[in-house]
DOTOR-720026 format. One line per 5 residues: number of its first residue (from 1); for each residue y, z, x of C-alpha. Coordinates in nm, 2 decimals, padded with zeros to 4 digits. Layout:
BEGIN
NUM> Y/Z/X ~ ... .
end
This chain:
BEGIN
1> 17.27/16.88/-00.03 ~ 17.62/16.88/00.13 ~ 17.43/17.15/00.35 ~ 17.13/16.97/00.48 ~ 17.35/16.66/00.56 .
6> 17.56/16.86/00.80 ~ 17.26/17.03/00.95 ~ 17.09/16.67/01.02 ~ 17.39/16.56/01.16 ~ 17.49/16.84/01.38 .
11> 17.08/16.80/01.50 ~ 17.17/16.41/01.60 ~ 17.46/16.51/01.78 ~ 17.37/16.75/01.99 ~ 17.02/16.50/02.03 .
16> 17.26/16.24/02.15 ~ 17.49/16.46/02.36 ~ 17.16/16.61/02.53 ~ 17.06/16.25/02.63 ~ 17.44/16.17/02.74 .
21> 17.36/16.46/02.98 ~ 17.04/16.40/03.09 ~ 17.12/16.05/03.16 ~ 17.44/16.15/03.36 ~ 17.22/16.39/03.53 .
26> 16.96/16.18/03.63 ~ 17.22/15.89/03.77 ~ 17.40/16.21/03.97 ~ 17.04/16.30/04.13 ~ 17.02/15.93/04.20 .
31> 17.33/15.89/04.39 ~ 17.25/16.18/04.58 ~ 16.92/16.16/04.69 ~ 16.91/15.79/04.73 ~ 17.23/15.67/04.80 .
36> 17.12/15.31/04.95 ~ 16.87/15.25/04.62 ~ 16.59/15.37/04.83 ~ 16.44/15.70/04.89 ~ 16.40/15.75/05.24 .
41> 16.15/15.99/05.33 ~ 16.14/16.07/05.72 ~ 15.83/16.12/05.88 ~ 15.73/16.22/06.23 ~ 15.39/15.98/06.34 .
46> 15.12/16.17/06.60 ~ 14.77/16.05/06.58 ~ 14.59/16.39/06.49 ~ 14.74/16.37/06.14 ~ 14.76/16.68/05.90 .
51> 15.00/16.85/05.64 ~ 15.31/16.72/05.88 ~ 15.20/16.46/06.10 ~ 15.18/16.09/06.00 ~ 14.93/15.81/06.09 .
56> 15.08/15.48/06.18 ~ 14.81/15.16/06.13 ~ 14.89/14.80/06.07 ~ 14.85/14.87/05.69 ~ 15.15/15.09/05.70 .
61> 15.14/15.49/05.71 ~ 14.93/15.72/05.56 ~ 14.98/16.12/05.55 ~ 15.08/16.40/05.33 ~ 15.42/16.34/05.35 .
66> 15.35/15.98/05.29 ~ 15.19/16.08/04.94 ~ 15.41/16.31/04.84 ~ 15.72/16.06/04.87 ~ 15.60/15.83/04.71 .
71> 15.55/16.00/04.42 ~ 15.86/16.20/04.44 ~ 16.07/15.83/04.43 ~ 15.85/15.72/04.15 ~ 16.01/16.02/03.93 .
76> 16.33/15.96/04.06 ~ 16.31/15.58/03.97 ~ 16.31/15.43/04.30 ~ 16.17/15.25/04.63 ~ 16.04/15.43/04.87 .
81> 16.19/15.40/05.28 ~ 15.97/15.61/05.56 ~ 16.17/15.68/05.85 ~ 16.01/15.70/06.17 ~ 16.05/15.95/06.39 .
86> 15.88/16.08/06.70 ~ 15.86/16.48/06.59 ~ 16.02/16.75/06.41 ~ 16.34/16.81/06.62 ~ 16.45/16.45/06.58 .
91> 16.43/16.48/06.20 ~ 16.61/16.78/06.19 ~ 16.86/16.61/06.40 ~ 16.91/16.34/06.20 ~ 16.99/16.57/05.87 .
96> 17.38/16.51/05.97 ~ 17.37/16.17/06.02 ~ 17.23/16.03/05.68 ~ 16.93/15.87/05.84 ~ 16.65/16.01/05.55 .
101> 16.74/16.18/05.21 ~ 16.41/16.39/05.22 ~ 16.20/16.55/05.48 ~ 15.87/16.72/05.53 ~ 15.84/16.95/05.85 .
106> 15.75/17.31/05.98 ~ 16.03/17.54/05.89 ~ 16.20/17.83/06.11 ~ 16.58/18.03/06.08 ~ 16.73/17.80/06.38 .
111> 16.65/17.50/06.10 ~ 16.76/17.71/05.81 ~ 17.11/17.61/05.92 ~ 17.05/17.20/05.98 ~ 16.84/17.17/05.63 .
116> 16.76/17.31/05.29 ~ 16.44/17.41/05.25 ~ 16.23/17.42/04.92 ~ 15.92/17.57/04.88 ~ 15.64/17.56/05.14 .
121> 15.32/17.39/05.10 ~ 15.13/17.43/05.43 ~ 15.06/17.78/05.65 ~ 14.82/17.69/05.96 ~ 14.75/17.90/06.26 .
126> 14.90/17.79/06.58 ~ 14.72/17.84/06.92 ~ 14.64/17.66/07.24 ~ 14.39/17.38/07.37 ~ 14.31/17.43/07.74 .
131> 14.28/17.12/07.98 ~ 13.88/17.05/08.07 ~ 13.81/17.26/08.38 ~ 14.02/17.56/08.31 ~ 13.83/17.88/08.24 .
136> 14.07/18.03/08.00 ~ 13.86/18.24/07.77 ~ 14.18/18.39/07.60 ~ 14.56/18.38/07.58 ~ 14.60/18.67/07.80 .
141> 14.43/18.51/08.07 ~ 14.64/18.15/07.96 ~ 14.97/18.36/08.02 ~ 14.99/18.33/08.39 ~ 15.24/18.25/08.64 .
146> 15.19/17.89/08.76 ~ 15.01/17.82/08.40 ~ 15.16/17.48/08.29 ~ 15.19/17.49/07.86 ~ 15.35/17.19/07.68 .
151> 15.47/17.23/07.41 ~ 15.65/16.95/07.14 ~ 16.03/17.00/07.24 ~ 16.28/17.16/07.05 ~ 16.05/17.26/06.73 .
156> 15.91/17.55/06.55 ~ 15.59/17.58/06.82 ~ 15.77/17.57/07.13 ~ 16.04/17.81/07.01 ~ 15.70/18.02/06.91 .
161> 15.52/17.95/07.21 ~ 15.85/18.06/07.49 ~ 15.89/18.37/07.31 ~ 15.53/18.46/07.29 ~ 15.45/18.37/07.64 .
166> 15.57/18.57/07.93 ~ 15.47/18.44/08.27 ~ 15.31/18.10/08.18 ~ 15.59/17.78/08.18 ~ 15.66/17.59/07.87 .
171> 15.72/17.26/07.90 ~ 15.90/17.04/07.60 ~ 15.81/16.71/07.55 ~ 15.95/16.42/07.33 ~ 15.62/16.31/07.09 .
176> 15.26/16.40/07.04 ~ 15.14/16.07/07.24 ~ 15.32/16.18/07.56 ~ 15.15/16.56/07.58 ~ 14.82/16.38/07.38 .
181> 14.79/16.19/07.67 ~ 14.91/16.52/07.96 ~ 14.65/16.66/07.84 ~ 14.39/16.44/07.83 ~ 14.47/16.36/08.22 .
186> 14.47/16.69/08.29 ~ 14.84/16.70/08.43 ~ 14.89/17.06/08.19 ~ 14.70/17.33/08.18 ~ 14.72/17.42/07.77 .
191> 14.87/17.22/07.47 ~ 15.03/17.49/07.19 ~ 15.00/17.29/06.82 ~ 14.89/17.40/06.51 ~ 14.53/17.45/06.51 .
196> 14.38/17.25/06.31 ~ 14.52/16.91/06.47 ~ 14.40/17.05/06.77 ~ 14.05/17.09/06.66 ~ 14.11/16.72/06.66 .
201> 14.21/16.68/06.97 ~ 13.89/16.88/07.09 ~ 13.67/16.63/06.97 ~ 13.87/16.38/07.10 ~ 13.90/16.49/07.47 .
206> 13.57/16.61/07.60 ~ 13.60/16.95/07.81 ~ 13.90/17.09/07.64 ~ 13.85/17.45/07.44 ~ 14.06/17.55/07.12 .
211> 14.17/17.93/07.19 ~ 14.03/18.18/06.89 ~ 14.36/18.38/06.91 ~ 14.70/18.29/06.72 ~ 14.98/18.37/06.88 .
216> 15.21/18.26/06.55 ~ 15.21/18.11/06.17 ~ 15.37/17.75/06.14 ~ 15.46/17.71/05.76 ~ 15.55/17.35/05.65 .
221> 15.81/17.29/05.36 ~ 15.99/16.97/05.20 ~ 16.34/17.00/05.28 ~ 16.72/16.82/05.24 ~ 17.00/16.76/05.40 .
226> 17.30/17.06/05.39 ~ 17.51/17.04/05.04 ~ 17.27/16.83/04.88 ~ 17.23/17.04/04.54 ~ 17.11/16.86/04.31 .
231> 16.85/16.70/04.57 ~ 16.72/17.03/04.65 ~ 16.68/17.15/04.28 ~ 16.50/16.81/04.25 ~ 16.25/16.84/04.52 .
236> 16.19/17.26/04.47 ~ 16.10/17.12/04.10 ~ 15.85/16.85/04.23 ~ 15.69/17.04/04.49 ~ 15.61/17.34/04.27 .
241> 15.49/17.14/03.99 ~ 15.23/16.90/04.29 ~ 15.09/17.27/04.34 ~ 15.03/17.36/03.97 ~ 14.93/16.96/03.89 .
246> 14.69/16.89/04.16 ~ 14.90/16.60/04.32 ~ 14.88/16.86/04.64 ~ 14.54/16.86/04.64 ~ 14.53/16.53/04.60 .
251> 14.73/16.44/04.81 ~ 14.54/16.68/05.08 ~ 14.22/16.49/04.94 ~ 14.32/16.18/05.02 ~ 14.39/16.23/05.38 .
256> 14.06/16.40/05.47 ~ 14.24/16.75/05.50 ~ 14.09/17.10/05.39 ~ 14.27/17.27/05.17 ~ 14.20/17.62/05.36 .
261> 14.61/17.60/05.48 ~ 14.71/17.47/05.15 ~ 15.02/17.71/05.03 ~ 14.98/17.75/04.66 ~ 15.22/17.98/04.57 .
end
């Protein structure tokens, strides 16, 4: 009797020291990954959408990122913040400043050292979209001297883009409005984006012609700022359970996206 008395409480004690734990865990995650109370989950807006890109209406913002925040600070037991931002490179700048505690955006080595990155979720194609009027049938004949290609500045498709191209210039510019609008004026010769926000664009601005070729991979990951641990456990955790759950897909779903880029594994 003596026996099974010390075995129930031995069971309760190790019960109660596994909740202390948990507990203390899940207020360390909290202090970490939301130190102001909220979660604030940055976002870069552009009106062709997709796996990175945010929409911006008068009913607030809609996009992957957009769903996959706010259920990643419903598990972790808090508001959600979106934090604006005009692209990729002014995200990753931020990282050091404390501005967001949780990204989504296309991930290269130069970033590798400005954020953690968890696990992927997106891989799309990334090409050009010529300016109507241009007979480009290819990216050999796009890759000319005196070709003018813009480019988003400072992120993973213009660092793609200069290294791939040899004559052509490539032109960085702050957001997706300013080269959306270059384009559609004609004032560049070629746009490089992923491709399917430029199969948007296509259909947007009559004349312009999506290149068949790829001239590189763009693979979008959630990501944290440097020496943020227990964050970056935290959102690996999340993101690899949205791909087994179907909140991915879901969250792909909801935004009118295919799930042909969709990184499962």
């Amino acid at each position: 009797m003596a026996f099974w008395r010390w075995l129930r409480d031995a069971a309760l004690a190790a019960a109660v020291v596994t909740f202390a734990g948990n507990a203390a865990g899940a207020a360390g995650l909290k202090e970490e990954i939301a130190p102001t109370g909220k979660l604030r989950v940055a976002i870069a807006v552009g009106a062709a959408g997709g796996a990175f890109w945010c929409v911006k209406s008068d009913s607030g913002y809609s996009g992957v990122p957009v769903e996959l925040g706010k259920a990643m600070a419903a598990q972790v037991g808090v508001p959600v913040e979106f934090v604006e931002h005009p692209n990729s490179n002014a995200i990753t700048e931020d990282a050091a400043r404390g501005i967001w505690d949780v990204a989504f955006m296309p991930k290269d080595a130069e970033r590798e050292t400005k954020v953690s990155f968890g696990p992927v979720y997106d891989s799309v194609e990334t090409t050009f979209i010529v300016r109507a009027g241009l007979d480009v049938a290819n990216i050999a004949a796009l890759d000319q001297a005196g070709t003018e290609v813009a480019a988003i500045n400072d992120t993973t498709v213009m660092r793609g883009a200069k290294a791939f191209l040899k004559k052509a210039t490539v032109t960085g510019f702050k957001s997706y409005e300013e080269v959306y609008a270059l384009l559609s004026a004609g004032e560049i010769d070629a746009l490089a984006l992923a491709r399917d926000q430029l199969n948007l664009i296509a259909k947007q601005i009559p004349g312009t012609k999506v290149l068949a070729e790829t001239f590189k991979k763009t693979d979008t990951a959630v990501a944290v700022p440097l020496k943020h641990p227990q964050s970056l456990a935290f959102v690996t955790k999340f993101m690899t359970e949205s791909k087994a759950n179907g909140l991915l897909k879901k969250a792909y779903g909801a935004n009118n996206l295919s799930e042909s880029t969709l990184f499962t594994q």
